[in-house]
C-alpha positions as CSV (number, residue, x, y, z in Angstrom):
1,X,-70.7,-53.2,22.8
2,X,-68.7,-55.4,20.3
3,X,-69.6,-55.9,16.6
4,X,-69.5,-59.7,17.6
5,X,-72.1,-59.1,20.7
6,X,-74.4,-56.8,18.5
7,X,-74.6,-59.0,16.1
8,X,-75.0,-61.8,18.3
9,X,-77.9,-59.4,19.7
10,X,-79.6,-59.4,16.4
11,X,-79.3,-62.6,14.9
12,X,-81.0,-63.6,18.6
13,X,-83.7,-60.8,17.7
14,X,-84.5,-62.1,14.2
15,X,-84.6,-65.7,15.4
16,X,-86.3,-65.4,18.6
17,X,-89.4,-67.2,17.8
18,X,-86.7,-70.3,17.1
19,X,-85.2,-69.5,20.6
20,X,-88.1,-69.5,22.3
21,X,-89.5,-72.5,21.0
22,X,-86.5,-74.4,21.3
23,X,-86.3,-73.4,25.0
24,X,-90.6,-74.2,24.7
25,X,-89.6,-77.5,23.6
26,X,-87.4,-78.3,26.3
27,X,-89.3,-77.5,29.3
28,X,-92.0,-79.0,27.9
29,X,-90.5,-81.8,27.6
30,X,-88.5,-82.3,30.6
31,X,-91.9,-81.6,32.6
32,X,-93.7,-84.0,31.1
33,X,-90.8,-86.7,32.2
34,X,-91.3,-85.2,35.4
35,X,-94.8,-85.9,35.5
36,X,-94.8,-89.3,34.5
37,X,-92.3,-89.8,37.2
38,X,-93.8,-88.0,39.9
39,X,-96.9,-90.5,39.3
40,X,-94.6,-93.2,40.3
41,X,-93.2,-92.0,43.3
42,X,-95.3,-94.3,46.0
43,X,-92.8,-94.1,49.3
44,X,-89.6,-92.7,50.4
45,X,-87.3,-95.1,48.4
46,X,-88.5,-93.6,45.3
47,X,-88.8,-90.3,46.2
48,X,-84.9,-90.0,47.7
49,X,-83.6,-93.1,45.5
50,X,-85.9,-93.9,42.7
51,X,-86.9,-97.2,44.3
52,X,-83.3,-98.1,43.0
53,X,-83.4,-99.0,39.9
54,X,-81.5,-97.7,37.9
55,X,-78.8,-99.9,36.2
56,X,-74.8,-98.8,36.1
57,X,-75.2,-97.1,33.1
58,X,-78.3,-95.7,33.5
59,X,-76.8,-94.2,36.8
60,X,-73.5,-93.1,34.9
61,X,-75.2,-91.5,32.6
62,X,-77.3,-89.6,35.1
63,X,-74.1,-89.0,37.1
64,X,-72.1,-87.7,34.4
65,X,-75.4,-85.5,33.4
66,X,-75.9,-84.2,37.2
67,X,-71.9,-83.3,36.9
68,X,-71.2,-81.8,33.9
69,X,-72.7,-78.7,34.8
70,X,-72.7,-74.9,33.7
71,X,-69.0,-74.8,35.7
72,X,-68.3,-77.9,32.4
73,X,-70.0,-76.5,29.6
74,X,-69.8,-72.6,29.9
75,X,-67.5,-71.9,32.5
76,X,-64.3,-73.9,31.5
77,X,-64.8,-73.1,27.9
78,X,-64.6,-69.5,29.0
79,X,-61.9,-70.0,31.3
80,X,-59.8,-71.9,28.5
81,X,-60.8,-69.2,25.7
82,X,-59.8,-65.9,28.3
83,X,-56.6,-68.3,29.8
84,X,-55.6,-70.6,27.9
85,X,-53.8,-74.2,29.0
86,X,-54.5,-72.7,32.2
87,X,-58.1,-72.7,32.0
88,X,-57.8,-76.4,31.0
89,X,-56.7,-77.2,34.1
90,X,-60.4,-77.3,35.5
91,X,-61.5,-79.7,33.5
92,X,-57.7,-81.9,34.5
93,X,-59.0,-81.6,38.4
94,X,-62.7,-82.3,37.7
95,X,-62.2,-85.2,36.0
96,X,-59.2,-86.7,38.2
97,X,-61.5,-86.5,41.3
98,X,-63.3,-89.4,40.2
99,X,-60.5,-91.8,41.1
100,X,-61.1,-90.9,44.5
101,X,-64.9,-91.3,44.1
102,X,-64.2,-94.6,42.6
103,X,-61.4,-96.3,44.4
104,X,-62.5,-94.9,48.5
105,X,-66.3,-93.4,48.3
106,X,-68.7,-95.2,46.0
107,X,-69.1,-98.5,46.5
108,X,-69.1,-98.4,50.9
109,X,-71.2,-95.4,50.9
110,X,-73.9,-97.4,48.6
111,X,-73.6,-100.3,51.0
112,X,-73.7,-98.3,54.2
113,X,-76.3,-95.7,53.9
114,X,-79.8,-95.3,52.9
115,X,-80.5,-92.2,51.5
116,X,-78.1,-89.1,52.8
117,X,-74.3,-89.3,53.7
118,X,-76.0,-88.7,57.4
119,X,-77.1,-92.6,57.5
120,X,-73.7,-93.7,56.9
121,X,-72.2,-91.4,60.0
122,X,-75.5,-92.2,61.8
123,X,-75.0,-95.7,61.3
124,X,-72.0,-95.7,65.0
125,X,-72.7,-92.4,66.5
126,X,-75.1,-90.8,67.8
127,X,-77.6,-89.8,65.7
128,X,-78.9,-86.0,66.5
129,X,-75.8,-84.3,66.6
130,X,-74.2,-86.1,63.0
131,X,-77.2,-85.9,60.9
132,X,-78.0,-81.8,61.9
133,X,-74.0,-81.5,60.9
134,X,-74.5,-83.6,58.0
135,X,-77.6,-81.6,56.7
136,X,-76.5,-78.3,57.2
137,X,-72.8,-79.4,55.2
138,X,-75.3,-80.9,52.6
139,X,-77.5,-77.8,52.6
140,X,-74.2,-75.1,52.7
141,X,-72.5,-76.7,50.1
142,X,-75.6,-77.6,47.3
143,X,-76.0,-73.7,47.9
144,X,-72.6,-73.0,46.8
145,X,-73.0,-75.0,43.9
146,X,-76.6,-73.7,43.5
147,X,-75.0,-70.3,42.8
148,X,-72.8,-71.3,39.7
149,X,-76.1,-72.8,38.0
150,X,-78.1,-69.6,38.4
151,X,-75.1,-67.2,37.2
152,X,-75.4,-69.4,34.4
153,X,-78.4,-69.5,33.7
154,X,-78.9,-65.5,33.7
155,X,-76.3,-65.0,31.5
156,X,-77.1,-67.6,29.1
157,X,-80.8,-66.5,28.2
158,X,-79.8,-62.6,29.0
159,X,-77.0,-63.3,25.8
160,X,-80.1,-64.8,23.7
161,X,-82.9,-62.8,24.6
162,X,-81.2,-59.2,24.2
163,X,-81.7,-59.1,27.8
164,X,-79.2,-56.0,29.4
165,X,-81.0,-55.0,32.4
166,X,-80.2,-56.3,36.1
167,X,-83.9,-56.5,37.0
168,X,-84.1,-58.8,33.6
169,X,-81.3,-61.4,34.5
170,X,-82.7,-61.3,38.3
171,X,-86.3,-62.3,36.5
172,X,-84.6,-65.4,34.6
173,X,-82.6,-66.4,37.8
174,X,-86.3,-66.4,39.3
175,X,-87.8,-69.1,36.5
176,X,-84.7,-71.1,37.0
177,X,-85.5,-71.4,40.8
178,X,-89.2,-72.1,39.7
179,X,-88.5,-74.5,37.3
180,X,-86.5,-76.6,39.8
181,X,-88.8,-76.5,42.8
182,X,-91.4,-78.0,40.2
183,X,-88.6,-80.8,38.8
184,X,-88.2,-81.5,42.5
185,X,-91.4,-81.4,44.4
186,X,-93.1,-83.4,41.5
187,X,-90.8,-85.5,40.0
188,X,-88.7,-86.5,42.7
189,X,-85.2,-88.7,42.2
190,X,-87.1,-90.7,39.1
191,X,-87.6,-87.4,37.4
192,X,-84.6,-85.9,38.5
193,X,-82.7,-89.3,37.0
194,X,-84.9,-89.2,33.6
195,X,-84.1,-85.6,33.1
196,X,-80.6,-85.7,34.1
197,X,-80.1,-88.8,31.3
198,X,-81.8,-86.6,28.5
199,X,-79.7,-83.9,29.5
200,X,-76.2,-85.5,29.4
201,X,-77.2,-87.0,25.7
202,X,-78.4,-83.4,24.8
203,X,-74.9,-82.2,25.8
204,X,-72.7,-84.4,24.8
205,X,-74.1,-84.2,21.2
206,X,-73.7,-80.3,21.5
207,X,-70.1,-80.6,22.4
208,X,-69.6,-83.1,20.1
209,X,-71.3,-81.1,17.1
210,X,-68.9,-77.7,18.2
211,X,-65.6,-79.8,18.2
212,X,-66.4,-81.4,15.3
213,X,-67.3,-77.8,13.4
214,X,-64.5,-76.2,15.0
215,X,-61.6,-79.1,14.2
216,X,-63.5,-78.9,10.8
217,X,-62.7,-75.2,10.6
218,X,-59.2,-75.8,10.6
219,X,-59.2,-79.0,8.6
220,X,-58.6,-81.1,11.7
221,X,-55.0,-79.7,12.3
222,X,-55.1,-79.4,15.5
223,X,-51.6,-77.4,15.5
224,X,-53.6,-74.9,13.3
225,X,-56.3,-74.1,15.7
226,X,-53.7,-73.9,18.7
227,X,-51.4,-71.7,16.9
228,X,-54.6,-69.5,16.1
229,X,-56.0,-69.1,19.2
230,X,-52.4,-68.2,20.7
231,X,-52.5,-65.1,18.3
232,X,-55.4,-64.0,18.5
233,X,-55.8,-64.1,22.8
234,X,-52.8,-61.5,22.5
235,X,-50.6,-63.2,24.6
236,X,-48.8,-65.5,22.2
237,X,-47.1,-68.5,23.4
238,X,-47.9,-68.0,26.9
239,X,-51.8,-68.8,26.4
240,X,-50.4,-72.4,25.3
241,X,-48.2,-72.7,28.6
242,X,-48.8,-72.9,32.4
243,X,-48.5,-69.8,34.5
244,X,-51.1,-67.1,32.3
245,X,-53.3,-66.9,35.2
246,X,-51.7,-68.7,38.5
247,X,-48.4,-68.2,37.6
248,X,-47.7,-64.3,38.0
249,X,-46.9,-64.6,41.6
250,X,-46.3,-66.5,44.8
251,X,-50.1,-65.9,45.6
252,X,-52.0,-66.8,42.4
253,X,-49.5,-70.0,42.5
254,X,-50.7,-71.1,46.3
255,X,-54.4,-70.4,44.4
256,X,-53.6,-73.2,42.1
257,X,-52.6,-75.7,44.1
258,X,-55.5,-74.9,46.5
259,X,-57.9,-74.9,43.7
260,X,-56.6,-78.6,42.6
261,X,-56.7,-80.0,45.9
262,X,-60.5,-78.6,46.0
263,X,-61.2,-80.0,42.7
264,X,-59.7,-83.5,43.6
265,X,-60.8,-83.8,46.8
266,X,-64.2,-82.6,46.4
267,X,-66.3,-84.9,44.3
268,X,-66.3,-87.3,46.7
269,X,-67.8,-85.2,49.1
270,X,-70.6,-83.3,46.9
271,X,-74.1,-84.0,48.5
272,X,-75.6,-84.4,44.9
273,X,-72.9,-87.1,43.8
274,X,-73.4,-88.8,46.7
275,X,-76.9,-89.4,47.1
276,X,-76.6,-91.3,43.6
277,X,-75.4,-94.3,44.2
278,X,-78.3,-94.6,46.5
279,X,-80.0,-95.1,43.3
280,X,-78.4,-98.7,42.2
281,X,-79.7,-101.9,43.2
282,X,-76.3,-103.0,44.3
283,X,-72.9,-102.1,45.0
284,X,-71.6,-103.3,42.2
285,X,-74.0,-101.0,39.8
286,X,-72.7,-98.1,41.8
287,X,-68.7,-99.2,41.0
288,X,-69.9,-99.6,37.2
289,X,-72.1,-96.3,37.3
290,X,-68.8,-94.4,38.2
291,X,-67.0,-96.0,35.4
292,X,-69.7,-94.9,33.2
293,X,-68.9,-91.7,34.3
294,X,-65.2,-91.6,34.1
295,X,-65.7,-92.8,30.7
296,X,-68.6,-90.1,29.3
297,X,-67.1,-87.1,31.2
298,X,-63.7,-87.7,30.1
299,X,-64.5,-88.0,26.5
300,X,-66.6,-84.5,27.2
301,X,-63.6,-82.5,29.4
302,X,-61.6,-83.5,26.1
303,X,-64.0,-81.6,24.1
304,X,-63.7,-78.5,25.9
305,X,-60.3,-78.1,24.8
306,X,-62.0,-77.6,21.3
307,X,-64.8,-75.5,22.5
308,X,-62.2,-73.1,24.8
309,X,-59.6,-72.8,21.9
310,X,-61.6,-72.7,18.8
311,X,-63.6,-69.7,21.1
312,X,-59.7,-67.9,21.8
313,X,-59.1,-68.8,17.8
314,X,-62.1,-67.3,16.6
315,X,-63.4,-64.7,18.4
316,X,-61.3,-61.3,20.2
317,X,-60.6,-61.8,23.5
318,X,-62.2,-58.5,24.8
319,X,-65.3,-59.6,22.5
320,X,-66.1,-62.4,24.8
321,X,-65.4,-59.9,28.2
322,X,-67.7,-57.5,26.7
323,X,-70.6,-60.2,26.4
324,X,-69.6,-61.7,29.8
325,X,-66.6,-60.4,31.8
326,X,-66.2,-64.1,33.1
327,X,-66.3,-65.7,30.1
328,X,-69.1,-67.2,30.3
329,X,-70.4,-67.3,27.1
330,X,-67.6,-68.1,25.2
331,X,-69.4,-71.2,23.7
332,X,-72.8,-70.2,22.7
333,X,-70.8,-66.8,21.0
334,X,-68.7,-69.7,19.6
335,X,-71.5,-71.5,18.1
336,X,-72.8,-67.8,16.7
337,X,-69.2,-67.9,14.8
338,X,-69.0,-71.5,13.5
339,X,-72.8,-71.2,12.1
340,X,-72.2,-67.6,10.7
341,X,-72.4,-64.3,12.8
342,X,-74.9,-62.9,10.0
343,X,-76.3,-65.8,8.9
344,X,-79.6,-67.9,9.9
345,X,-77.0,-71.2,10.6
346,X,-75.3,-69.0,12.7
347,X,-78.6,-68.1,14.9
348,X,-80.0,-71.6,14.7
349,X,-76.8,-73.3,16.0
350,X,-76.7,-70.1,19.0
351,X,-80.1,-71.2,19.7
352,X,-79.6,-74.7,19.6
353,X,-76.6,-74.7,22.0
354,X,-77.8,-72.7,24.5
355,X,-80.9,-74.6,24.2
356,X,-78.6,-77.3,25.6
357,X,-76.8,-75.4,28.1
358,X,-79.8,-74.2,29.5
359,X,-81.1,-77.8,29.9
360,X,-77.8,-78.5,31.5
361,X,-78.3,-76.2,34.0
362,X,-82.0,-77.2,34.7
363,X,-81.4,-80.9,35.1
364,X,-78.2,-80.0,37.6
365,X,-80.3,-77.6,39.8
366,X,-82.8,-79.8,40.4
367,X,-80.1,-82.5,41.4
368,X,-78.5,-80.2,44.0
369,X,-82.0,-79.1,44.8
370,X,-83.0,-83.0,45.8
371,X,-79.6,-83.5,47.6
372,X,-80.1,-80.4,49.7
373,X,-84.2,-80.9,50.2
374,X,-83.1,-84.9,51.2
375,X,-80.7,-84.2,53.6
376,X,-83.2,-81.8,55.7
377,X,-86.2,-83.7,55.6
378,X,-84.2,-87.0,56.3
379,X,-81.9,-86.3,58.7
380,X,-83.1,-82.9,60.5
381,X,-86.7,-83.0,60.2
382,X,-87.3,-87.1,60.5
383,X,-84.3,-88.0,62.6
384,X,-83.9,-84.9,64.4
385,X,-87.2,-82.8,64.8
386,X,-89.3,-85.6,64.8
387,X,-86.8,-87.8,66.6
388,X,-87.4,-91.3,64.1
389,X,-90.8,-90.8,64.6
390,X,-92.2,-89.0,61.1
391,X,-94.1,-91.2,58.8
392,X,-92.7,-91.4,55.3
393,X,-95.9,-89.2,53.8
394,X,-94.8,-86.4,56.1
395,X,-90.9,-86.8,55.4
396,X,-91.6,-86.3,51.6
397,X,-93.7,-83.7,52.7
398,X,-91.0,-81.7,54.9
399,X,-88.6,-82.9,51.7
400,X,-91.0,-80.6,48.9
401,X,-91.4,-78.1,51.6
402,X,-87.4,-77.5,52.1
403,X,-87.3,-77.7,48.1
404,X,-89.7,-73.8,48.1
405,X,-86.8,-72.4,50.7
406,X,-84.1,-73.6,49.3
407,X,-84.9,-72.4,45.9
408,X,-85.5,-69.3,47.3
409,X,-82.5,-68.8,48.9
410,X,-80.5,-69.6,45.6
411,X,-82.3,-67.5,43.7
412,X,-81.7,-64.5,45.9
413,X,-77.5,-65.4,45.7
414,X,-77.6,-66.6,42.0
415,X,-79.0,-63.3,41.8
416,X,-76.0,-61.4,43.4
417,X,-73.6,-64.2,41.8
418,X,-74.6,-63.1,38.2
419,X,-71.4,-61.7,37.1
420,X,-68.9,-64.3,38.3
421,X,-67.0,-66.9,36.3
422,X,-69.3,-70.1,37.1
423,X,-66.4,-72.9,37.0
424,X,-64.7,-70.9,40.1
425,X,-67.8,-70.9,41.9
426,X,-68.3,-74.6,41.3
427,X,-64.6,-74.7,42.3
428,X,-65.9,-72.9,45.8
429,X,-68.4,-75.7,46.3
430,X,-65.7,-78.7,45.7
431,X,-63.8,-76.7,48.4
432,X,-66.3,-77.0,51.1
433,X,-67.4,-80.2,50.3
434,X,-64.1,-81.4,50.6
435,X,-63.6,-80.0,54.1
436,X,-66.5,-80.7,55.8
437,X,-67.3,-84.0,54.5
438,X,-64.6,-85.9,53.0
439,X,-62.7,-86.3,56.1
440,X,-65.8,-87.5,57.9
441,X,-67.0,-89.8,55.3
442,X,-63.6,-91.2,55.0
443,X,-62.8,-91.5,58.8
444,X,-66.1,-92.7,59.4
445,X,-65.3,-95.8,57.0
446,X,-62.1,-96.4,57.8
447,X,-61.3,-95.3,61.6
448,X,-62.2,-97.7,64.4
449,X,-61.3,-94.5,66.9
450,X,-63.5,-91.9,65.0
451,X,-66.2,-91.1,67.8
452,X,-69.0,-88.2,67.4
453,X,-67.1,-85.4,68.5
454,X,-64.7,-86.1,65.7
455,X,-67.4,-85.8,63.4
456,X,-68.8,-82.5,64.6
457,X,-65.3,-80.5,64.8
458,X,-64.6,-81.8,61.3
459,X,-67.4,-81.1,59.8
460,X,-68.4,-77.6,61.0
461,X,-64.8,-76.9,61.7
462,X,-63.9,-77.7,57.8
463,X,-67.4,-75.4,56.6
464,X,-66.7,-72.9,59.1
465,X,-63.2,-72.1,58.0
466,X,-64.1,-72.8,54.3
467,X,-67.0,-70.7,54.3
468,X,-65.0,-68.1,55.9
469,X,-62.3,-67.7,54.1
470,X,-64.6,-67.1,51.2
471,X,-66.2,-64.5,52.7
472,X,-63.2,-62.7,53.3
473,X,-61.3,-64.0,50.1
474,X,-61.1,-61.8,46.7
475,X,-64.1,-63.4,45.6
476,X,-66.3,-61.1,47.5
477,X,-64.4,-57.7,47.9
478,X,-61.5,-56.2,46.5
479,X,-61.6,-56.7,42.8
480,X,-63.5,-55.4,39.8
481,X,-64.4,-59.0,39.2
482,X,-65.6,-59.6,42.4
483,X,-69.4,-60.2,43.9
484,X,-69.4,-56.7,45.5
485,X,-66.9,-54.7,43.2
486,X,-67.5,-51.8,45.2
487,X,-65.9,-52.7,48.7
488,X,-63.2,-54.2,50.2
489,X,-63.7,-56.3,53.0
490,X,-60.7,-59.2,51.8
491,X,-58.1,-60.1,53.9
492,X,-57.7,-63.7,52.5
493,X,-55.5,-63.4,49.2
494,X,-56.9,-66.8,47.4
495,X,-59.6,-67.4,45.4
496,X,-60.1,-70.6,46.5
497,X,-59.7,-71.3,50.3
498,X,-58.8,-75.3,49.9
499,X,-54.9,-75.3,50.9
500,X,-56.1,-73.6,54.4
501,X,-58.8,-75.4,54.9
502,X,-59.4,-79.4,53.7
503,X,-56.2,-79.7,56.3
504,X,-58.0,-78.0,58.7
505,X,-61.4,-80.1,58.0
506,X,-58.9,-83.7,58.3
507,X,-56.9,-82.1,61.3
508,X,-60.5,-81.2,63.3
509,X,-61.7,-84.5,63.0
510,X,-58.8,-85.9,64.5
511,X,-58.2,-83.6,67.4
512,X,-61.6,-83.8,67.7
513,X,-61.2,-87.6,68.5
514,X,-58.3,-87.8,70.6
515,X,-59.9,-85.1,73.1
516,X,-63.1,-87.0,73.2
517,X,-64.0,-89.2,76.1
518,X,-66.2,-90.9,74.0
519,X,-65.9,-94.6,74.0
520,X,-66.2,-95.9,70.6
521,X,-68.7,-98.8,70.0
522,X,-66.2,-101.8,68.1
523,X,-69.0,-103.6,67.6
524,X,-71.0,-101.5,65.2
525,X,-67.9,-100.6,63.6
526,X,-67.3,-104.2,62.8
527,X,-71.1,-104.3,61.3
528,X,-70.2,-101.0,59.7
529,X,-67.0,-102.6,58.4
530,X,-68.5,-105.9,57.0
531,X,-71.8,-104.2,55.3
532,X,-69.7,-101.3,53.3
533,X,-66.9,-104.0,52.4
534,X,-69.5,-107.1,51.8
535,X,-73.0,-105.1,51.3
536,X,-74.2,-107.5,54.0
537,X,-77.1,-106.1,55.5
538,X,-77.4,-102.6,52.9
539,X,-80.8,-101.7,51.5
C-alpha cells in the first residue's frame, strides 16, 4: 500500500467519529425529507410524478442532481487523473446529450405520456406487448446504471472507513441498497425530488470548493497546474493530447467513437431522465427544467477538469491505482491532499467530500430505483397483469414491492461490479438506453408508419444485442481490469458495444415496420401528433 493510501487510512482512523457523523448527518437528514414527503403522497400522481409540481428550476435542479452521478463526480475525475484530456472526454459526451434531450425528447414526452415512456408508445399501439417491452428496457437499463452507483458507493466508504475486505465492501453495497428501497418505498417521487435538490447543491458546492483549492494551489495559472499534472502522470505531453487511452490502435479508436455515440445518444433514452419531466405542470417547465440542467451540469463537467488534473498534478499515478485500480477515488484522495495528508484539514475536507459523494450516490439510486419500480408496477403489473384493471392503492403497492427486488438484484451486481471504473459502466447504461429506447421514442413521435411490431424488434432487438455484446465484450472477461479477471469468455473487442448496436436498435425498428402487416391507426397518430406538439389533451 502507498504512503498516500496509508495515510489516507489513518487520517480516516483518527477522524472517524467526524466521518461517521458526517455520514449520520446526512442520512438523517435526507430520511427525514423522505418522511415528510412520503406523508404527502395521497395517489398515483404523486407517488410516480409528485402530483407535478415542481417548477423548471426546481425540476433542473433535481435533474441535474439525479444525473450527475458517481460516473460525474468519482469516475470522470478518476478517468481524467489516470488519462488525461482523454478522460475529459466523458464529461464532453455527457453533457452534449442534452441537446438531444432538449431539442427531440423533453417537451413531447411531457405532453404525451403520463408517467413511464410506455404511456407514450401505449398511447397508438397496442398496449400489452409495448409496455412489457418498455418495462423490461426500463428495468435492464436502471440496472446497468444501478451497478455504477453501488461500485461507488463501496469504494467510497471502504477508502474512509479502512475497509479492505471483500465481505466489508459487499456489506456497504448492502446499506446502499437498503437505504434506497426506504427513499423509495416511503418517499416516493416528492422525496426522491427533495433529496435529489439537496444533493445537487451539496455537490456542486464540493466541486466548487476543490476547484477553487486546487486553482488556488497553483495561483490560478491554469498553465501551471496542466503542465504539473502532465509530469507527474508519467506520460508527459501525451496526457494533455487525444489518443492516451483510445488512441493506441484501430480497436480502442472504434471504442471511442462507440462510447460517444452511447453518451450522446443515451440521455434521451435513460428511464430515470425520462420519467422527470412527468414531474412539471406543463410543457414548458419541462423545456426550462432542461435548460436548468444544461446550465448547472455544464458549469459542474467544467469543474471536473480541476478535480481530474489537480488529482494527476498532485498525487502519483500508481497511488491513486493502488487505492482504486479504476480511479475511482481520485477526488476524495484529492481532497486528503489539498486539506493536508497529515493534517486534521486534510481529514475534515476527505470526510466532508465523500460525505457528498456518498449523498450523490444515495439520491441517484433511489432515482433509478423509482424509474425501474414505475415502469413495472405501471405498465406490467397495472396495464399488463392486471389488464387496466388495478386500483391505484394496489399499483403503488406492486410499485414498493418491485422497489425490495430490484434493490436486491443491484446489490448482488454492485456487489460483483466493485472494482470497475464507474463512469464506463454508466457509459454501458447510456448504450442500452440508447438502443432500445431512443429509436422507439423517437419513431413513435415522429413516424406515421411506426406500428407495434416495430416497437418490439427495436426495442428487445437494440437490448438484446447491447446487452450481449457486453457480456461477451472485455468488460466481463479477458482483462485484469475486468468483472471476472480470471476467465475469458470475450469475443467482442469494445468496451462499449454502441457503434454495433444503436444502428442495430434504429435499423430493427424499421424492418420491423415494413414487414408488419399491421395497419397503422392515422387517427391516433394525428391526436398523438397534436397533444406532444400542442399539449392539447396531456395530464
Amino acid at each position: 500500500m502507498s504512503p498516500a493510501i496509508m495515510l489516507a487510512a489513518g487520517e480516516a482512523s483518527r477522524h472517524r467519529p467526524l466521518i461517521i457523523t458526517l455520514f449520520s448527518v446526512f442520512v438523517a437528514a435526507t430520511l427525514v425529507i423522505t418522511v415528510w414527503a412520503g406523508r404527502q403522497t395521497k395517489d398515483a400522481a404523486d407517488f410516480y410524478a409528485g402530483g407535478r409540481q415542481f417548477t423548471g428550476f426546481q425540476n433542473g435542479l433535481a435533474v441535474s442532481g439525479d444525473y450527475m452521478s458517481a460516473a460525474s463526480f468519482l469516475g470522470i475525475a478518476g478517468a481524467i487523473a489516470l488519462f488525461g484530456y482523454d478522460g475529459f472526454l466523458y464529461s464532453i459526451g455527457f453533457l452534449v446529450a442534452w441537446l438531444v434531450a432538449l431539442l427531440l425528447v423533453a417537451e413531447p414526452l411531457r405532453n404525451s405520456g403520463r408517467y413511464t415512456m410506455g404511456d407514450v408508445l401505449a398511447y397508438r399501439m397496442r398496449q400489452r406487448p409495448v409496455r412489457t417491452a418498455a418495462g423490461t428496457s426500463t428495468i435492464v437499463v436502471s440496472i446497468f446504471y444501478l451497478l455504477a452507483q453501488m461500485a461507488g458507493a463501496g469504494v467510497l466508504v471502504s477508502l474512509l472507513l479502512g475497509i479492505t475486505s471483500d465481505g466489508g465492501k459487499i456489506g456497504i453495497v448492502a446499506l446502499v441498497g437498503v437505504l434506497m428501497i426506504v427513499y423509495v418505498t416511503i418517499g416516493g417521487m416528492k422525496g426522491t425530488t427533495w433529496v435529489q435538490m439537496v444533493k445537487a447543491v451539496l455537490l456542486i458546492a464540493g466541486a466548487l470548493l476543490l476547484t477553487f483549492l486546487v486553482l488556488l494551489k497553483f495561483h490560478f495559472n491554469v498553465s501551471d497546474l496542466l503542465g504539473k499534472a502532465a509530469d507527474n502522470s508519467g506520460k508527459g505531453t501525451a496526457f494533455l493530447e487525444p489518443g492516451l487511452k483510445y488512441g493506441a490502435t484501430g480497436t480502442t479508436k472504434l471504442d471511442f467513437i462507440s462510447l460517444g455515440l452511447a453518451l450522446v445518444l443515451g440521455t434521451a433514452g435513460l428511464p430515470h431522465i425520462l420519467i422527470r419531466f412527468y414531474t412539471v405542470p406543463t410543457a414548458k417547465a419541462a423545456r426550462k427544467s432542461v435548460i436548468w440542467a444544461i446550465g448547472l451540469i455544464g458549469a459542474f463537467y467544467l469543474m471536473t477538469l480541476a478535480l481530474g488534473f489537480g488529482a494527476a498534478a498532485l498525487i502519483k499515478p500508481d497511488e491513486i491505482i493502488t487505492s482504486n485500480k479504476a480511479g475511482n477515488t481520485a477526488a476524495p484522495l484529492l481532497a486528503l491532499h489539498l486539506g493536508g495528508v497529515d493534517s486534521d484539514w486534510g481529514a475534515i475536507l476527505l470526510a466532508t467530500i465523500s460525505a457528498v459523494a456518498f449523498a450523490t450516490i444515495l439520491a441517484v439510486v433511489a432515482g433509478l430505483t423509482l424509474a425501474s419500480s414505475s415502469s413495472f408496477a405501471h405498465d406490467i403489473y397495472a396495464n399488463v397483469i392486471k389488464k387496466g384493471r388495478a386500483t391505484e392503492k394496489q399499483e403503488v403497492g406492486a410499485a414498493r414491492w418491485a422497489t425490495v427486488g430490484i434493490g436486491a438484484v443491484s446489490v448482488v451486481l454492485g456487489a460483483l461490479a466493485r472494482d470497475l471504473n464507474v463512469a464506463g459502466l454508466v457509459a454501458l447504461a447510456f448504450a442500452v438506453a440508447a438502443s432500445a429506447n431512443l429509436p422507439t421514442i423517437l419513431y413513435s413521435l415522429f413516424w406515421k408508419r411506426f406500428t407495434t411490431s416495430g416497437a418490439l424488434w427495436s426495442i428487445y432487438g437494440g437490448l438484446v444485442t447491447a446487452v450481449g455484446l457486453v457480456l461477451f465484450s472485455p468488460v466481463l472477461s479477458g482483462s485484469p481490469a475486468s468483472m471476472f479477471p480470471g476467465v475469458d469468455f470475450h469475443w467482442f473487442p469494445l468496451e462499449n458495444p454502441g457503434i454495433i448496436s444503436i444502428p442495430v436498435g434504429f435499423l430493427l425498428g424499421v424492418v420491423g415496420t415494413l414487414l408488419s402487416k399491421e395497419v397503422p391507426d392515422a387517427g391516433k397518430y394525428a391526436e398523438l401528433e397534436v397533444r406532444s406538439l400542442t399539449g392539447t389533451g396531456a395530464h
